[in-house]
N, C-alpha and C positions, 0 to 999 in steps of 0.2 A: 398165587402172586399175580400171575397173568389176567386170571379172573375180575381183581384187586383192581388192576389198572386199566380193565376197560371198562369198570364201573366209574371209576373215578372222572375217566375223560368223557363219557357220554355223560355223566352227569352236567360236567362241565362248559359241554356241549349245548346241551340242553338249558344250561343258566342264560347263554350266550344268546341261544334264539330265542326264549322267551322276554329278554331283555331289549334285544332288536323289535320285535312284538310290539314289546310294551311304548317304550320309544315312537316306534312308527305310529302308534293308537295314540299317540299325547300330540302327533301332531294338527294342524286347524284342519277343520275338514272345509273349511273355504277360502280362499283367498281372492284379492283386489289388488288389481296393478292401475294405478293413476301418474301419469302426471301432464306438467300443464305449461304453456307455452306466452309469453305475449309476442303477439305479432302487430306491426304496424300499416295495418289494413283494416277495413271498415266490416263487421262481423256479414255483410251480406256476400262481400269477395271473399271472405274465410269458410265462410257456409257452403258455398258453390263447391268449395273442391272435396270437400266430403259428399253432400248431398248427390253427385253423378261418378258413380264408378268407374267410369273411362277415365276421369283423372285422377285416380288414383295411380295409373303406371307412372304418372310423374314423381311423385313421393313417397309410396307406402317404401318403410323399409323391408319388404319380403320379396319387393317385385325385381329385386336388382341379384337377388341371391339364385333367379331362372329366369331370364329373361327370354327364355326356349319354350316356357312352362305354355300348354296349353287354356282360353281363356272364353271361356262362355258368357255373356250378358242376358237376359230375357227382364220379362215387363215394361216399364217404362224408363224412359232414358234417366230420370234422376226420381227423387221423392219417393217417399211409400209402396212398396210394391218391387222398387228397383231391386234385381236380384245380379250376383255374380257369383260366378264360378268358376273355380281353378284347378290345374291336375299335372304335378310335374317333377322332378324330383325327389327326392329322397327329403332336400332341406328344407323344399317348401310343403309335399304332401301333395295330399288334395282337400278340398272343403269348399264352402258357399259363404257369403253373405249377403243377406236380404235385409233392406230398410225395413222396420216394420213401425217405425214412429218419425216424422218428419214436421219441425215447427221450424217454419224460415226464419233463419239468423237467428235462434238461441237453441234448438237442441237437436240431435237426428239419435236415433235409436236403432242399434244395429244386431239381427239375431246371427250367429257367427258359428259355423258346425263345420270342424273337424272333421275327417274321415280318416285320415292317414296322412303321419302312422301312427296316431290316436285318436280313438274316436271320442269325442268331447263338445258339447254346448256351453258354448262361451257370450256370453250379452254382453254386449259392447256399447256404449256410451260416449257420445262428443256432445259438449256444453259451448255456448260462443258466449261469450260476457264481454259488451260494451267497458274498455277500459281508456279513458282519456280519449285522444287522438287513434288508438287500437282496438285490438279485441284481445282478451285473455283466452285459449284454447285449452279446454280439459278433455284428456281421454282417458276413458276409463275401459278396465276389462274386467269383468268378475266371473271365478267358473269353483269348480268343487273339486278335490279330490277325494279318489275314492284309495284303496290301500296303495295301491302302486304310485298313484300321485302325492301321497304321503312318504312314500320310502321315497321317491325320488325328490322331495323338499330337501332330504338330509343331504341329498349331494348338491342339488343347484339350488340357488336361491332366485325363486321367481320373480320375484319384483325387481331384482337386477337384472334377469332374463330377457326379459318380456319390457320393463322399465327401460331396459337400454333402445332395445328395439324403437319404443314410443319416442327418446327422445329425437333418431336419427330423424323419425318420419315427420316429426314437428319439424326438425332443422331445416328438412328440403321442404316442407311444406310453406314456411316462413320465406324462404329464398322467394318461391313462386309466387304468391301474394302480395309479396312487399314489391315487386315489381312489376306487379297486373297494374294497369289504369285502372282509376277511381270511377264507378258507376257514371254517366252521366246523368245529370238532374237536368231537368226541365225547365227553362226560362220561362215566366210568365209574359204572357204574349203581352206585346204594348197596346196602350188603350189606343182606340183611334179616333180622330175628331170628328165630328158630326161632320157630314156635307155640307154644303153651303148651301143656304136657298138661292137654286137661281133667281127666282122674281125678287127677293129682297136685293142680290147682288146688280141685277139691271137697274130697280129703282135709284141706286146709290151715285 
C-alpha cells in the first residue's frame, strides 16, 4: 500500500515538473521593451542628454535607487566611444554602457552589459523624431532569455518591469529639456555699405 502511494505521488510529481518544463520552454526566448515619449524641445536639446553620460544622473530612473553607487566614465565625453560604468548595491548591480553608434539628433546606440546580479547583454536604442514644435523620444531595450530568464517571465512581466522604469526616466527627462533654452542660431551679419569715395565726396 505504501509502495502504492509513493508511486503515485512521484509520478505526480513528476507530471508537475515536466509541465513547469514544458511551460517554461513555450516561453519567447526574446523579448523588447519600448516606449516613447513626446517632449517639447528641439531633438538636438533631447539628443544631448542621451548622447553624454554625465547627464544621465539627472534622469536615468536607476540612478536615484543609489545615489552612493560607485561611477566610472572613460573615452570621450559624449558620442561614440563614450563608455560608463557603475557598481553599487544590490538594486542597482553593476554593469557598463558604451555608445557604440551615434547620429546627432536622430539615433544613439547603446551596447548595455550586465554583470550583477545577472549577467546579460542588453542593446539599447534611442530614436529622436522631429515631431511639430517637439521631438518624439523612443527607447528601446532588447535582450534574450535563457531558461532562468524564461521561468522568471512567469513571475514578472518585463515589459511592465523594465517599461515602467523607461517611463519615469522619459518623465524627468522631459522636465529637463522642456526647460533648457533653445540652441541659439546665428543672426546673419548685416550687409555693410560701400565706403564713400572721398574724391567723389570733396568733388560734391
Amino acid at each position: 500500500m505504501v509502495k502504492k502511494i509513493v508511486i503515485v505521488v512521484g509520478t505526480l510529481l513528476l507530471v508537475v515538473v515536466l509541465g513547469f518544463l514544458a511551460i517554461v520552454a513555450m516561453q519567447p526566448s526574446t523579448y523588447t521593451v519600448t516606449r516613447t515619449a513626446k517632449m517639447q524641445a528641439p531633438p538636438e536639446v533631447v539628443f544631448a542628454q542621451v548622447n553624454n553620460f554625465q547627464n544621465w544622473k539627472a534622469w536615468s530612473p536607476w540612478e536615484k535607487l543609489d545615489p552612493e553607487m560607485k561611477r566610472t566614465f572613460a573615452g570621450p565625453e559624449a558620442g561614440t566611444g563614450a563608455k560608463y560604468g557603475w557598481n553599487g548595491s544590490d538594486k542597482v548591480g553593476e554593469g557598463s554602457m558604451t555608445i557604440t553608434d551615434s547620429q546627432p539628433h536622430e539615433k544613439i546606440l547603446i551596447k548595455l552589459e550586465f554583470k550583477r546580479p545577472m549577467v546579460a547583454d542588453c542593446p539599447t536604442e534611442f530614436k529622436f523624431s522631429p515631431d511639430g514644435n517637439g521631438t518624439e523620444v523612443a527607447w528601446t531595450m532588447r535582450g534574450e532569455n535563457d531558461f532562468m530568464g524564461k521561468a522568471f517571465c512567469l513571475l514578472m512581466n518585463m515589459d511592465k518591469m523594465i517599461g515602467g522604469d523607461f517611463e519615469k526616466g522619459l518623465a524627468s527627462m522631459q522636465e529637463i529639456v522642456e526647460k533648457s533654452p533653445a540652441p541659439a542660431t546665428e543672426s546673419p551679419a548685416p550687409e555693410s555699405s560701400a565706403p564713400s569715395d572721398p574724391a567723389k565726396s570733396a568733388n560734391d
